[in-house]
VEXDREN-2710 file (C-alpha; in Angstrom, 1 decimal):
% VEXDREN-2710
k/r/px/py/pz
1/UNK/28.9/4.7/19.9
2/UNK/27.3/8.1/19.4
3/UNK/23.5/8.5/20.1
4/UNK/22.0/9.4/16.2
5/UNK/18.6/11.6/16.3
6/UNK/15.6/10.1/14.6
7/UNK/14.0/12.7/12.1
8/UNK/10.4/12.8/11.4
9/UNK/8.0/14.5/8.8
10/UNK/5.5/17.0/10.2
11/UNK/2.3/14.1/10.5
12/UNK/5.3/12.5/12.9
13/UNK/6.4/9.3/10.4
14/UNK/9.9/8.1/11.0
15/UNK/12.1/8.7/7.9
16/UNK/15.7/8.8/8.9
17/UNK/19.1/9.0/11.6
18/UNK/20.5/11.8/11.7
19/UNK/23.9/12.2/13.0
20/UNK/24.2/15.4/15.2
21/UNK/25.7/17.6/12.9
22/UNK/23.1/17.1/10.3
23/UNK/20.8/17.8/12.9
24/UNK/22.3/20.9/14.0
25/UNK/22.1/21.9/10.2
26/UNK/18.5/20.9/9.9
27/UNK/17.7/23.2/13.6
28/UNK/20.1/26.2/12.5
29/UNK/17.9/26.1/9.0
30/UNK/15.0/26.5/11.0
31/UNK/13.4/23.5/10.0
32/UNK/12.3/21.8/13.4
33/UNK/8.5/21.9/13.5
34/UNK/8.4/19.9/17.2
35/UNK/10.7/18.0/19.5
36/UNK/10.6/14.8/21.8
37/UNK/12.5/13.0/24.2
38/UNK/15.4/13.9/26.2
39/UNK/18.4/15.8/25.4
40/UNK/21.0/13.9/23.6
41/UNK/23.7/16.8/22.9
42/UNK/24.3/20.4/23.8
43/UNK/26.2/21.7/20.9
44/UNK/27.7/25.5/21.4
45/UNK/28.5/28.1/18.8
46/UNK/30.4/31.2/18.4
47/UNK/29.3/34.5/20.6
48/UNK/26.6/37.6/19.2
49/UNK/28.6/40.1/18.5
50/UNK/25.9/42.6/19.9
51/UNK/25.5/40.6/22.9
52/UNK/28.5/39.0/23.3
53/UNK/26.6/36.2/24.5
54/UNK/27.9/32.4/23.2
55/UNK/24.9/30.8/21.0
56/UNK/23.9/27.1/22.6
57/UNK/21.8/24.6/20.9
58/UNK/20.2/21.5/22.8
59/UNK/19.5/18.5/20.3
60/UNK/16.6/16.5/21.4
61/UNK/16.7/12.5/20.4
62/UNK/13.4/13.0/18.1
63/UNK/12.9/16.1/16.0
64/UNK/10.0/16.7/13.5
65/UNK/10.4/18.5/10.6
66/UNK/8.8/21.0/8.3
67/UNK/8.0/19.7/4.7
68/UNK/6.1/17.2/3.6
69/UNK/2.9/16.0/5.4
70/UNK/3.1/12.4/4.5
71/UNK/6.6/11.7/3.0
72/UNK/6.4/8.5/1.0
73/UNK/7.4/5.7/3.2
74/UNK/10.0/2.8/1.5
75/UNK/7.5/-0.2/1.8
76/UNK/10.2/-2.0/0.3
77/UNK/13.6/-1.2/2.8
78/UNK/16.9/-2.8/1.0
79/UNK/18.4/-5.7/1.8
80/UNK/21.5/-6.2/3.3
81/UNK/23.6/-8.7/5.2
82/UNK/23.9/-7.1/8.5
83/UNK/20.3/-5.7/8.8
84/UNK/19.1/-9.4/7.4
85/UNK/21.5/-10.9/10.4
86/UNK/19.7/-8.3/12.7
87/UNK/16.5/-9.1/12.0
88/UNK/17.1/-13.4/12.9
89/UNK/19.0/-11.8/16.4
90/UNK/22.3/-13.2/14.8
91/UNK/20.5/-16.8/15.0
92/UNK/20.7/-19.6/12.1
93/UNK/17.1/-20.6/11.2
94/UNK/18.1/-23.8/10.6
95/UNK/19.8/-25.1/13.6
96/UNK/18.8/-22.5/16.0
97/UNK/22.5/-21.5/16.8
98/UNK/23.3/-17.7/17.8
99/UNK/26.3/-16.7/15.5
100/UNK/28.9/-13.7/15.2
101/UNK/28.3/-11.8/12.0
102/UNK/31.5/-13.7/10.3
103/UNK/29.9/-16.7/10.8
104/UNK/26.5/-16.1/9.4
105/UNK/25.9/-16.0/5.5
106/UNK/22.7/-15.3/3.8
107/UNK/20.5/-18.4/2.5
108/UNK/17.6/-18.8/-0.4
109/UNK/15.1/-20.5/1.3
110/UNK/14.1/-20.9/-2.5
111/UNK/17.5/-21.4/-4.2
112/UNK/18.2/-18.7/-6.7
113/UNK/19.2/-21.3/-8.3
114/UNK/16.0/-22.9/-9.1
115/UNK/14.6/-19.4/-9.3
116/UNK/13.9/-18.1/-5.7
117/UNK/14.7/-14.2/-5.2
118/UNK/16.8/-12.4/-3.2
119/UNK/14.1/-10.3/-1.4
120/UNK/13.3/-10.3/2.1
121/UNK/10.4/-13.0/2.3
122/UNK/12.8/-15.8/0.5
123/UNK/16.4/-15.0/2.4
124/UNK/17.1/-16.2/6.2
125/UNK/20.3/-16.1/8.5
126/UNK/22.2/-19.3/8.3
127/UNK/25.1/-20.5/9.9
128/UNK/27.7/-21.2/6.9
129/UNK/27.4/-24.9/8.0
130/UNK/23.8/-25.6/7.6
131/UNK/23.7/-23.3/4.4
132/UNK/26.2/-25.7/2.5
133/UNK/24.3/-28.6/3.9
134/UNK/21.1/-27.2/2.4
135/UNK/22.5/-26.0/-0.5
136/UNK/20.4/-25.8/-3.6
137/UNK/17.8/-27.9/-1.8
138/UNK/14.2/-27.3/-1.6
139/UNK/12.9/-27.6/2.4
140/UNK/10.9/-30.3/1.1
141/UNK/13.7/-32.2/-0.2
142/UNK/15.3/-32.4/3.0
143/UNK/15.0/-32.6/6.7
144/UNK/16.4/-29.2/7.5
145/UNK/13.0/-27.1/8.7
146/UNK/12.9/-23.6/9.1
147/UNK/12.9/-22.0/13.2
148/UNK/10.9/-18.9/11.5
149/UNK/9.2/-17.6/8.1
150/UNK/11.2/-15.1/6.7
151/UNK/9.6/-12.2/6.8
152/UNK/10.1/-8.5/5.0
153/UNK/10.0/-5.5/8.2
154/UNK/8.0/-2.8/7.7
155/UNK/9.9/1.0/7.5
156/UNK/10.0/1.6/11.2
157/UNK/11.0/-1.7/12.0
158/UNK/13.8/-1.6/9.5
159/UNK/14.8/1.8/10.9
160/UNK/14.8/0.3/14.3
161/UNK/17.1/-2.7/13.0
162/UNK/19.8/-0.3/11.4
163/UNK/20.4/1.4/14.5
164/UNK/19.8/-1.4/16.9
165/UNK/23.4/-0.8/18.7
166/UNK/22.4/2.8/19.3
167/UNK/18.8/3.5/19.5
168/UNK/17.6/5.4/22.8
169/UNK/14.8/4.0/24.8
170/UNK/12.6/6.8/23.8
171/UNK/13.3/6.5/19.9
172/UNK/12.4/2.9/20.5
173/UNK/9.3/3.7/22.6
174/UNK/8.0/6.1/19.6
175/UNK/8.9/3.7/16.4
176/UNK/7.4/0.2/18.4
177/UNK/3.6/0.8/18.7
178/UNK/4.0/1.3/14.7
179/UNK/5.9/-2.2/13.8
180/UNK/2.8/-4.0/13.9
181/UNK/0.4/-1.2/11.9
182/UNK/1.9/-1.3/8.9
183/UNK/1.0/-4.0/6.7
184/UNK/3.9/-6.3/5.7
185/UNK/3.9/-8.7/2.6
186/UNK/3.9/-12.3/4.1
187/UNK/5.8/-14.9/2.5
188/UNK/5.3/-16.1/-1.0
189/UNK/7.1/-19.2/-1.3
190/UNK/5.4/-22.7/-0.6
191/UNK/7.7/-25.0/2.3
192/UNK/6.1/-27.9/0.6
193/UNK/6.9/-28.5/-3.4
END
C-alpha cells in the first residue's frame, strides 16, 4: 500500500490524508506553509523551457497548509464498520476473541431496539456469535459482560484509525501526544438497568 501524506492547518491540527497527487496539487498551488518528516515521494515534471532543466518535487509525509488558523475539527468523526472494528483491534468485546473483518458485526450495547443509538459510545465489535446470543438483551439481563466501554475517538485518533495499514512512524509520532488532549464524550449508557 501507498504511503498517504497527512495535511495540516497552519496552527499544525491534523485534518486530512492526502494521496500524493492531491498533494502535489496542493504544493504546485503554493499552498505548503511548512514540512515534517522524511521524504515519502520524489515526483518529476516536465523540463523549463528556458533552462531546459526537468522540474522535481520531493513530498514530505506531513505538510502544513496555508488557510485557516484553527480549522474546525469534527468532534463527532462518522461511524463506520471498519474504523469501529479498528478501534476494538478486530477483537469481540464479549468473548475476547480476535476476528477477521467478515466475521465481526457491529453490536448495540443498548439495543436499538429498545432505543439505544447507533453512535460511538453505545456500539462495540462482536463476533457474529456472541452478538446473536446477546441479541436485544440488556448487559444486565444477561451474563455476557463487556472486555471494554465503548468509547467515541477523538479526530486525531480517528484519523490515526483510518489509515492504520499505512501510517508512517513519523505521522504516528506527530497525531499520538494529541489522542489523549482532546476531550472525548464518555459513555452514556448505564451497564446496570
Amino acid at each position: 500500500m501507498e504511503a498517504r501524506i497527512l495535511r495540516l492547518n497552519i496552527a499544525g491540527q491534523p485534518i486530512e490524508w492526502l494521496h500524493w497527487q492531491q498533494a502535489v496539487t496542493v504544493e504546485a498551488r503554493g499552498l505548503v506553509a511548512w514540512r515534517l518528516g522524511e521524504v515519502v515521494r520524489t515526483v518529476r515534471g516536465g523540463r523549463c523551457r528556458l533552462s531546459g532543466r526537468r522540474t522535481r518535487m520531493a513530498l514530505s509525509s506531513i505538510i502544513a497548509c496555508d488557510g485557516e488558523r484553527m480549522t474546525p475539527v469534527k468532534a463527532n468523526p462518522p461511524l463506520t464498520n471498519s474504523a469501529l472494528f479498528l478501534r476494538d483491534k478486530n477483537q469481540c468485546l464479549y468473548c475476547g476473541q480476535i476476528f477477521t473483518f467478515a466475521d465481526l458485526s457491529r453490536d448495540h450495547v443498548h439495543p436499538s431496539s429498545r432505543g439505544g443509538e447507533d453512535k460511538w459510545e453505545n456500539v462495540v465489535a462482536a463476533c457474529k456469535r456472541c452478538n446473536q446470543k446477546k441479541g436485544d438483551s440488556l448487559l444486565s439481563e444477561i451474563d455476557m459482560p463487556l472486555i471494554a466501554l465503548p468509547y467515541r475517538p477523538n479526530p486525531y485518533e480517528y484519523l490515526a484509525l483510518t489509515n492504520s495499514a499505512r501510517i508512517l512512524g513519523d505521522q504516528m509520532a506527530y497525531l499520538q501526544p494529541q489522542f489523549h488532549h482532546y476531550s472525548c464524550a464518555r459513555p452514556t449508557f448505564s451497564l446496570v438497568a
